[in-house]
Structure formats: C-alpha cells, structure tokens
C-alpha positions as CSV (number, residue, x, y, z in Angstrom):
1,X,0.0,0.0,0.0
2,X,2.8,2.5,0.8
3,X,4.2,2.1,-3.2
4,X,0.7,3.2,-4.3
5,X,0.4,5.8,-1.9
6,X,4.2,7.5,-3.0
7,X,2.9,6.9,-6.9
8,X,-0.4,8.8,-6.0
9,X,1.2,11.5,-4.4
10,X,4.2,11.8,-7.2
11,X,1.2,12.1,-9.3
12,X,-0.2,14.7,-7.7
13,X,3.1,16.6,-7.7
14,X,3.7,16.5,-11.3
15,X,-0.2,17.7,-12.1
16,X,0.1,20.4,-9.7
17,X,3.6,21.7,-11.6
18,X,1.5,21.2,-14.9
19,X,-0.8,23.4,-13.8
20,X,1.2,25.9,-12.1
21,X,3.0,26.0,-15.5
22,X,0.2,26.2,-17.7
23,X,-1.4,28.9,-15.5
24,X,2.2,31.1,-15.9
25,X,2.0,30.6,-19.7
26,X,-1.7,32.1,-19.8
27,X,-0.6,34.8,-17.3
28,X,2.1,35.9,-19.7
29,X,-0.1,35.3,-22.9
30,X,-2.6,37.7,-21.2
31,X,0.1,40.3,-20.5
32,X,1.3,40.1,-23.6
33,X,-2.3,40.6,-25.1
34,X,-2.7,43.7,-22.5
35,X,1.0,44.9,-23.9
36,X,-0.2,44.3,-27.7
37,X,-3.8,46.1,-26.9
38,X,-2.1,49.2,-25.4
39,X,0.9,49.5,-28.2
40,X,-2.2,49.2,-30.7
41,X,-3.8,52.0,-29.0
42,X,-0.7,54.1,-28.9
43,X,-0.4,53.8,-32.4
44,X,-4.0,54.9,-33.3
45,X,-3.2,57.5,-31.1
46,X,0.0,58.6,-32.6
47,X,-1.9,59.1,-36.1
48,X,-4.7,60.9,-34.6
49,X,-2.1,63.4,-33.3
50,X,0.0,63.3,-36.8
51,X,-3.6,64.2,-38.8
52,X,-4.3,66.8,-36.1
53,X,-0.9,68.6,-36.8
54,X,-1.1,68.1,-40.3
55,X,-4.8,69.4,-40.6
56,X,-3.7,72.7,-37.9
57,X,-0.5,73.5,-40.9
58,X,-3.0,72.6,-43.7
59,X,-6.0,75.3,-42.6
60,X,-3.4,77.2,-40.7
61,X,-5.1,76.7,-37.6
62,X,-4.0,76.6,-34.3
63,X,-6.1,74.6,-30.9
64,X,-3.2,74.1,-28.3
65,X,-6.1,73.0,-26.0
66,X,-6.6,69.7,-28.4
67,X,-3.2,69.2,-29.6
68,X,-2.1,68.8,-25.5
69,X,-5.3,66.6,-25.2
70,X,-3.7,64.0,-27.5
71,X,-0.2,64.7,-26.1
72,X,-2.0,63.7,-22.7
73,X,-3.9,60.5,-24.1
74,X,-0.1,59.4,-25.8
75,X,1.2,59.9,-22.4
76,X,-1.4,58.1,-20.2
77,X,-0.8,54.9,-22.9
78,X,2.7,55.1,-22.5
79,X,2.7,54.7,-18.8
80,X,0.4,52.1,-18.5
81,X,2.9,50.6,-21.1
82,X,5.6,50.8,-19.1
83,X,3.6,50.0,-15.9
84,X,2.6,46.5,-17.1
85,X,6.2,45.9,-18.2
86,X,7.4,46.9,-14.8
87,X,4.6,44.5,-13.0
88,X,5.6,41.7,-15.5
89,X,9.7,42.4,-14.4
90,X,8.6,42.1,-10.6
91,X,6.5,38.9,-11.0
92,X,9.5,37.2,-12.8
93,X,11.8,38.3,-10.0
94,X,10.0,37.4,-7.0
95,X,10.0,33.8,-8.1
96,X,13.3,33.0,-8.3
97,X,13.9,34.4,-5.3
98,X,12.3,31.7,-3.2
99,X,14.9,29.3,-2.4
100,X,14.2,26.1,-0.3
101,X,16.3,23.4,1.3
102,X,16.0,19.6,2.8
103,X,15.9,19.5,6.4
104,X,17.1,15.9,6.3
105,X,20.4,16.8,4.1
106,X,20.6,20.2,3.2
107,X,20.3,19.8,-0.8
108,X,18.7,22.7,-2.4
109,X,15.1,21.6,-3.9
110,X,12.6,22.9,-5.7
111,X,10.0,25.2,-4.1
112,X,7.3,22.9,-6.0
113,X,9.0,19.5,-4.8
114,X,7.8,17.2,-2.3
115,X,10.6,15.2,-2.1
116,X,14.0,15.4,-1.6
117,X,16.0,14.1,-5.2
118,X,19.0,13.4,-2.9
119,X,17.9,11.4,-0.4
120,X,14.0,10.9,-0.2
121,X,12.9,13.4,2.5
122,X,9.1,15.2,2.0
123,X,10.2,18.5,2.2
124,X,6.3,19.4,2.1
C-alpha cells in the first residue's frame, strides 16, 4: 500500500507543476495581449495626433487645448505601457527568489518539490 500511496502522491506533484505552469504561460499570454492592446492603442493614437498637426499646418489653424489633449492621451498609454512591463519584471523576480532546502540533508530543492532528489525526504 505504501508504493501506491508515494505513486499517487508523485502524481499529484507532477499535475500540480502542470498546472502551475500552464497557468504562468496564460498569465504571460494575457500580458502580452494587454501589452499588444495598449501598443495598438498608442499607435492609433499617434496618427490621430499626426492628422491633427497636419490638418492645424493645412488650414493654418492653431487649438493648443486639443493638440495637448492628444499629447496627454499618448502619455497616459505610454505609462500604462511601461507600468505592465514593470509589474511583468517584478513577478518574474519574485519567483526565483524563493529558495528552499531539505531539512534531512541540506540539498537545495525545488520550491514545488515534495521530495527530496538526494535522499527521499518530504520537504512538504
């Protein structure tokens, strides 16, 4: 019975590291589809500012009050630009920080091990 219990829980380890690393992958998918939805946005917002400015030299107009509205809206997209990069950069950092050892042996495991690869310890 104790054979069948170590292979259950085994199993149980290498699902839950499956899903911990499927759910990273769609975490970074989804920041990268936040990161690609904001650059788009910039962009849209780049040309609306290039038509403005060539319209204003065109008619010879000049609305300061519109031109720094656009100014402001290119800004406001740029920081949350850099603000999702800078959250993406702190996730990555925090987990390799964690750093775990076997209390039987000392060997350095993983933070998502159960077991000990030296010597067989849980180290749950």
């Amino acid at each position: 019975m104790n054979f069948f219990d170590d292979f259950i829980e085994k199993s149980a380890n290498v699902a839950d590291k499956v899903a911990k690393v499927a759910g990273e992958y769609i975490d970074k998918g989804k920041d990268k589809i936040d990161e690609m939805s904001l650059r788009s946005e910039l962009s849209k917002a780049q040309r609306q500012l290039g038509v403005l400015v060539y319209t204003m030299h065109k008619t010879g107009e000049h609305n300061e009050e519109l031109f720094q509205q656009y100014i402001d809206d290119i800004d406001k997209i740029e920081k949350q630009i850099e603000n999702l990069n800078a959250e993406t950069e702190a996730a990555e950092e925090a987990k390799e920080v964690v750093i775990k050892f076997c209390s039987n042996c000392g060997t350095q495991v993983s933070v998502d091990d159960s077991f000990c690869k030296n010597c067989g310890n849980s180290v749950k």
